[in-house]
N, C-alpha and C positions, 0 to 999 in steps of 0.2 A: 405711320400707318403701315401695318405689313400685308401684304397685298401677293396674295402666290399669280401665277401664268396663268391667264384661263385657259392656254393651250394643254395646262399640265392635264399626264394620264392621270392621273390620283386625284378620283371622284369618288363622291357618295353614291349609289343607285335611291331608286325610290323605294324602294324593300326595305321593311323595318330589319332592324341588327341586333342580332339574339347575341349577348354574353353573359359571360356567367362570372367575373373576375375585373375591377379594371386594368390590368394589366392587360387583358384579353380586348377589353375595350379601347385602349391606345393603341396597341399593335393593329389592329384590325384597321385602321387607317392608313398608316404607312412604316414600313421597319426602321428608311432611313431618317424621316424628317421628327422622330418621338424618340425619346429616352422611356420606354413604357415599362422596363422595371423601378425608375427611376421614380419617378409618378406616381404609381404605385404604390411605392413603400410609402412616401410624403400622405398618400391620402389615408394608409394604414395606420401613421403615426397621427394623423389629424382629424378622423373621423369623430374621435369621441365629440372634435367643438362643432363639428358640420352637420351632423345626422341626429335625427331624436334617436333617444333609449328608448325610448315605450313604441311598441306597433300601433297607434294609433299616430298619426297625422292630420295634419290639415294643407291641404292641395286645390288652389280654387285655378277650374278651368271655363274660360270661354271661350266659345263660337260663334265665329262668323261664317256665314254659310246661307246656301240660296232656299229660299222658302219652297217647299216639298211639290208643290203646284206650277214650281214656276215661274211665277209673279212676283219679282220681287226679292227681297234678300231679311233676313233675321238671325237674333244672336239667341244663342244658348249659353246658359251657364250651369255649372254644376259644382256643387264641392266633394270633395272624395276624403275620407278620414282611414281608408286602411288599405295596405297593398293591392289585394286580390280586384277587389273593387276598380281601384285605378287601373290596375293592367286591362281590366276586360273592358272599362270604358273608353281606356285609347283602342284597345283593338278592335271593336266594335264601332266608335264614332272616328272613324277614317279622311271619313269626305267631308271638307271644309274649306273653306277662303283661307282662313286666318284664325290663327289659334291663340289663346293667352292663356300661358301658366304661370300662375301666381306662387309662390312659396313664401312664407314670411318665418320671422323669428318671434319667440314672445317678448322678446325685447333685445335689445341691441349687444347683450352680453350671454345669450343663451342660442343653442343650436337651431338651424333651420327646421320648423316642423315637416322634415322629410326624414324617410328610415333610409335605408344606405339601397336597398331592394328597390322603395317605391321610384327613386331616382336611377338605378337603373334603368326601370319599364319605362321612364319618361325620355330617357337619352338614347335608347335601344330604338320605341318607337317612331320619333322624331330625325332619326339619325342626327343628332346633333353632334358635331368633330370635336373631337379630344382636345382644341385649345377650350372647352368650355369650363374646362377642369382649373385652370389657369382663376378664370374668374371666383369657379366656387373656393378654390384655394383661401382668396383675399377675403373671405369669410371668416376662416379660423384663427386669425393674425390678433381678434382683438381691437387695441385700442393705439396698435405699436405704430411708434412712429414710421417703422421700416414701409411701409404700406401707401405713405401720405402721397409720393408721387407717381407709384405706377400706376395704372389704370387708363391709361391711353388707348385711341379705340384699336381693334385687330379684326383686319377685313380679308376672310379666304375665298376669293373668287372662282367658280364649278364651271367645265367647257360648256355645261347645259343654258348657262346664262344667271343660275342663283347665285348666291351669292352669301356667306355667314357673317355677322357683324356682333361684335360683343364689347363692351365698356364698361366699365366702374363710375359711378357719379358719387363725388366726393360732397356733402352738405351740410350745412346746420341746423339745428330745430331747437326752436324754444322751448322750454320745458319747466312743468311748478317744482320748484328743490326745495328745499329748508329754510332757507333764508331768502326767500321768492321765485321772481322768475330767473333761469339760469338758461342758458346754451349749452347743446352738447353738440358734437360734430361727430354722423352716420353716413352709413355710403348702403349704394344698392347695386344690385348689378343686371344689365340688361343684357341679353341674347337677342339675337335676330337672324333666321334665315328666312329669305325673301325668294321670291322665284315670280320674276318680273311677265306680267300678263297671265297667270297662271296661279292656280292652285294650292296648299303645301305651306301657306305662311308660319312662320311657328315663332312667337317671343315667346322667350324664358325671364321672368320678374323675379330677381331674388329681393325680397324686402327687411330692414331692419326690426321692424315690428309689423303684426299684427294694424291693419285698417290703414294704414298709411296711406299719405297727400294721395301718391300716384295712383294706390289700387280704388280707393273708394271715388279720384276721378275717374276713373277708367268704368269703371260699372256704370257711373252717371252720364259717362258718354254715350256707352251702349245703347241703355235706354232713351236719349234722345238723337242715338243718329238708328234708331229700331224705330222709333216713332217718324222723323220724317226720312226715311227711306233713302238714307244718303249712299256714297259711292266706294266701293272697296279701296280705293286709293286714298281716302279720309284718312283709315286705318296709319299712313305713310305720317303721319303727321305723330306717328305715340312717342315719337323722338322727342318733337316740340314739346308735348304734354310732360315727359319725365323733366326737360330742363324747367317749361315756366311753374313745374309745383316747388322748386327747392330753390331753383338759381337766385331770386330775388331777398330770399333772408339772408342772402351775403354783406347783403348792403346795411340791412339793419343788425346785423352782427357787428359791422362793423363801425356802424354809429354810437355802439352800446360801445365799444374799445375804446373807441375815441376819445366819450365823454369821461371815461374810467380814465383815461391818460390825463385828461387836461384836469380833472378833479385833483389826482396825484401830483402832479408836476406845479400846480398853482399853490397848495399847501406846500411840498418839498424848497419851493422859493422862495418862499414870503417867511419861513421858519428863521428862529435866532437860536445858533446852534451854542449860545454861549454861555446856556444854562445847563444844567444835568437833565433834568426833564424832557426839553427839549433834545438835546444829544439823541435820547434813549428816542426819541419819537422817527426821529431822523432813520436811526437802524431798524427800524420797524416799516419805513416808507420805503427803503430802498428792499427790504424784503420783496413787498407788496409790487413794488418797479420788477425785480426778476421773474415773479411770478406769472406776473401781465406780460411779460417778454417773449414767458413761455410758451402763454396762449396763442401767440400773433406770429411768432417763426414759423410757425406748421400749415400758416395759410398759403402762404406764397407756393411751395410744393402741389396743394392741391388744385389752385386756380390755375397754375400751369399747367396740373394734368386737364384740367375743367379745358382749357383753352386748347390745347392739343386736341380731346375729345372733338371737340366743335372744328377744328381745322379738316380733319380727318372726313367729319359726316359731309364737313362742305364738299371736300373732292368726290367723296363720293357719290353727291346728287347732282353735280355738276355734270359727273360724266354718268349719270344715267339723263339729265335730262341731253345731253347732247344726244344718245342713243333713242328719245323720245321713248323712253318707257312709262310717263307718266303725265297725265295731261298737264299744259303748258304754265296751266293756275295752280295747279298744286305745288306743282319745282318750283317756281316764282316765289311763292310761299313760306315754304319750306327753307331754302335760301335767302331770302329778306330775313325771316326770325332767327338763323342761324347769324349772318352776319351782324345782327343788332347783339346778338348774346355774346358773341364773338369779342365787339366793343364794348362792352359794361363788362364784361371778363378783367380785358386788359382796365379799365379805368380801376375796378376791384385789386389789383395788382401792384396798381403806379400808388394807391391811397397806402395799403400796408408797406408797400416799404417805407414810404411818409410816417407811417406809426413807428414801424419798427428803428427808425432813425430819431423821432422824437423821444421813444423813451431811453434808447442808451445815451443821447446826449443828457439827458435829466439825471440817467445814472450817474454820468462820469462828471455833472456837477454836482451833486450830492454826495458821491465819495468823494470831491473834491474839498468842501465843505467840510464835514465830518474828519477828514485828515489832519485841515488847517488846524481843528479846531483839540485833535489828538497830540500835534506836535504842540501847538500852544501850551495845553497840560504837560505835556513829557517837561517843554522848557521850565514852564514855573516848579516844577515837580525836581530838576535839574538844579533850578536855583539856590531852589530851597534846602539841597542835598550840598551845595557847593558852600551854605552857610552854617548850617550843620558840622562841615566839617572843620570849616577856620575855628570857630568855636573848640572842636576837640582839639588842632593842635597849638592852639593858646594853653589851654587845661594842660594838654600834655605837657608844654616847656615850664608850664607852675608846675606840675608834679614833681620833673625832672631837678628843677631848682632846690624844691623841700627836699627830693631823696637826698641830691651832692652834700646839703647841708647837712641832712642826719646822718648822710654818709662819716663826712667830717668829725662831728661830735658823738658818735658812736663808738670808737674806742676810748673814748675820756671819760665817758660817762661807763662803760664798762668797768673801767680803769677803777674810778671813784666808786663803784657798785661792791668793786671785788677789796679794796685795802679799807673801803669804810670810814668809819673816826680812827686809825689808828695811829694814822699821820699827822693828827692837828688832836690839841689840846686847848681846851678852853678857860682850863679852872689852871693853873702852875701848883705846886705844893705849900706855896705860901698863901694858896688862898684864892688869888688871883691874879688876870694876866691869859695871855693866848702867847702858846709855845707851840715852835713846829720842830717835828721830830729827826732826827739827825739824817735819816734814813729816808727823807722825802726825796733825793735825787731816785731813788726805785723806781716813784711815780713815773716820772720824764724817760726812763729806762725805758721803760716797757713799752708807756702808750706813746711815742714819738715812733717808734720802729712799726707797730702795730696799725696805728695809724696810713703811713707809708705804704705797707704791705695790701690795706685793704685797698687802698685808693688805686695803687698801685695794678694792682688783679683785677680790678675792674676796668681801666684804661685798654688795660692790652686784652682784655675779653673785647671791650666794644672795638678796639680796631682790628683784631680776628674777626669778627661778626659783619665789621663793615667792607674789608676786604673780600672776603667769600659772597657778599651780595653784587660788590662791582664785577667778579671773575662772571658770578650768574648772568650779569646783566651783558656785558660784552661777549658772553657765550649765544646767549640769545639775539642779540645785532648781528654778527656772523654771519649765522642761521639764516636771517632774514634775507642778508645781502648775497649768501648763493643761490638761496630761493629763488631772488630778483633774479641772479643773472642767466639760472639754467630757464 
């Protein structure tokens, strides 16, 4: 909680604050404790997601304030849909207890129905301090995770005795999708300055959409704390009313995860990964596991900012009820609900990481799983390459065998190709009889040496061949071995 001096000089006055610029609007608080050209640009480059295009609006204000006669206290509301309107109704409607201004979005992905002007007239006239901007910032972010943990409360305390309080509530809401009911997780953001026994109350409600939990409680409270005529310090309670509209779907958020995990994880176990089918089903489950992983990390972040928020309001009604600013039943109150939300926070905190520890162990058995069941196939796949290949070098030493032999019988048969019948006589000239011709040693001549030659050239090719692979191969050991040593 960041908490200025209440001795410090750098105060608000109660005179509304004409700018025209925010930059004009940040400086105007203090030179040294604002970056206000800083700020500035951030909101120039971020307007288009914070502010509507169109000049029309929607802006709902309420009043609390003392009934005209005296007797008694009553609420005002009012909606205002365009600049001009709004300025002259805060400047006109001055005098009030406690004010509520509502701003919502059309839905959680579209700009607040405020123009960049109307929100001026609204911070001018409230003097609301330059960290407000801070909040409205966490607006334009989106969906982004960077977001998920700031929003912790920021309390600037005035030597007058008020005091500014502003937070982010980080939640979830059920919502009809496509495929049923789904969860989405919205945040809104509360402003508070307070001015204890006095006058000047002012929340700012920025809301995700349109009708939301808090704004259509907040009306229904009016009306029945307008009907029995209850006490300006009720109001102290709108803190209570923002946690108990959203705080409790955490729980049933997180019963729907739960049952999603143990759905997952019962089917990922009970699977036999030793089909193809199955296999295929398996990489599909651990998908589904990363997915759900992703939902469930981003909780933790917000329950601790959720829990810091509530740390924060505690101290801070702690030390106004010690200053007895508020009767002794409402601080009692208000501290027993904080403290209870405080505990179902953290038990909300101790369960997710229990999730988020159940599904990476189901991951890293299931890729466990899926691996055995990968190197299984590699090995039989191994196997079957390793028989494959005895096969070829069987084939190969028969081929080798047939070549050496037609190696062999290759210049004889040449031999016998090239001289023909002209060495052997079948018929003699008498008739009959087998005559060999004088001139048959030629045969033996030729193909004994030819023979020789061939066999010969092929020898000392394959041991050229097989020398040059042993130099490769003890070139490449070398290699290896100063590798090793450098």
């Amino acid at each position: 909680m960041d908490i200025a001096d209440e001795k410090s000089l750098l105060h608000r006055d109660s005179s509304a604050t004409i700018f025209d610029t925010w930059e004009e609007y940040v400086r105007g608080d203090s030179l040294f404790t604002n970056n206000a050209e800083r700020v500035s640009r951030r909101l120039q480059e971020e307007k288009k997601k914070l502010f509507s295009k169109e000049e029309k609006m929607e802006v709902d204000v309420l009043n609390i304030l003392n009934c005209p006669d005296g007797n008694g206290m009553q609420t005002r509301r009012r909606k205002v849909y365009d600049c001009s309107s709004l300025d002259q109704y805060l400047s006109e409607r001055h005098e009030f207890h406690t004010r509520f201004i509502s701003i919502a979005a059309p839905n959680s992905i579209r700009p607040l129905k405020v123009t960049e002007s109307g929100l001026y007239s609204i911070l001018g006239r409230h003097n609301v301090g330059p960290q407000f901007l801070d909040l409205l910032l966490s607006f334009a972010t989106g969906k982004h995770e960077s977001e998920a943990g700031p929003g912790n409360t920021v309390v600037k305390n005035h030597h007058d005795g008020s005091y500014e309080i502003q937070y982010r509530v980080s939640y979830v809401e059920e919502t009809a999708g496509h495929g049923g009911r789904e969860w989405a997780i919205r945040q809104m953001g509360v402003y508070h300055r307070h001015v204890p026994g006095g006058s000047g109350n002012i929340w700012i409600l920025l809301h995700p959409k349109q009708k939301s939990i808090v704004q259509t409680r907040l009306e229904d409270c009016a009306l029945e704390w307008d009907e029995r005529k209850g006490s300006f310090d009720d109001w102290e309670l709108t803190h209570i009313l923002v946690l108990s509209s959203y705080f409790d779907d955490w729980r049933w958020y997180l019963k729907s995860l739960s049952a999603e995990v143990e759905r997952i994880a019962s089917i990922a176990l009970s699977y036999d990964f030793s089909t193809a089918q199955n296999h295929e089903r398996g990489t599909d489950i651990l998908q589904e596991l990363h997915s759900l992983l992703n939902k469930i990390m981003p909780i933790s972040p917000r329950l601790r900012s959720t829990i810091g928020t509530i740390s924060s309001l505690k101290t801070l009604y702690e030390t106004l009820r010690r200053k007895e600013l508020y009767a002794k039943h409402h601080s009692i109150q208000i501290l027993d609900e904080l403290k209870a939300y405080e505990t179902h926070a953290g038990g909300h905190l101790a369960s997710v990481a229990l999730l988020e520890k159940k599904v990476q162990e189901t991951v890293g058995l299931l890729a466990v799983a899926l691996n055995l069941k990968n190197q299984s196939t590699t090995l039989s796949i191994n196997h079957n390459i390793l028989g494959l290949t005895k096969d070829t070098v069987d084939d190969s030493v028969t081929v080798r065998i047939v070549g050496v032999v037609t190696l062999i019988y290759l210049p004889a048969t040449f031999v016998t190709s090239l001289l023909g019948m002209n060495l052997f006589s079948f018929q003699t000239s008498q008739g009959s009889g087998f005559q060999i011709s004088k001139q048959f040693w030629i045969f033996f001549l030729i193909t004994v040496p030819l023979t020789v030659i061939t066999v010969g050239s092929w020898l000392v090719a394959t041991r050229r061949k097989n020398k040059k692979k042993r130099r490769y191969r003890n070139a490449q050991a070398l290699g290896s071995r100063q590798a090793g040593e450098m």
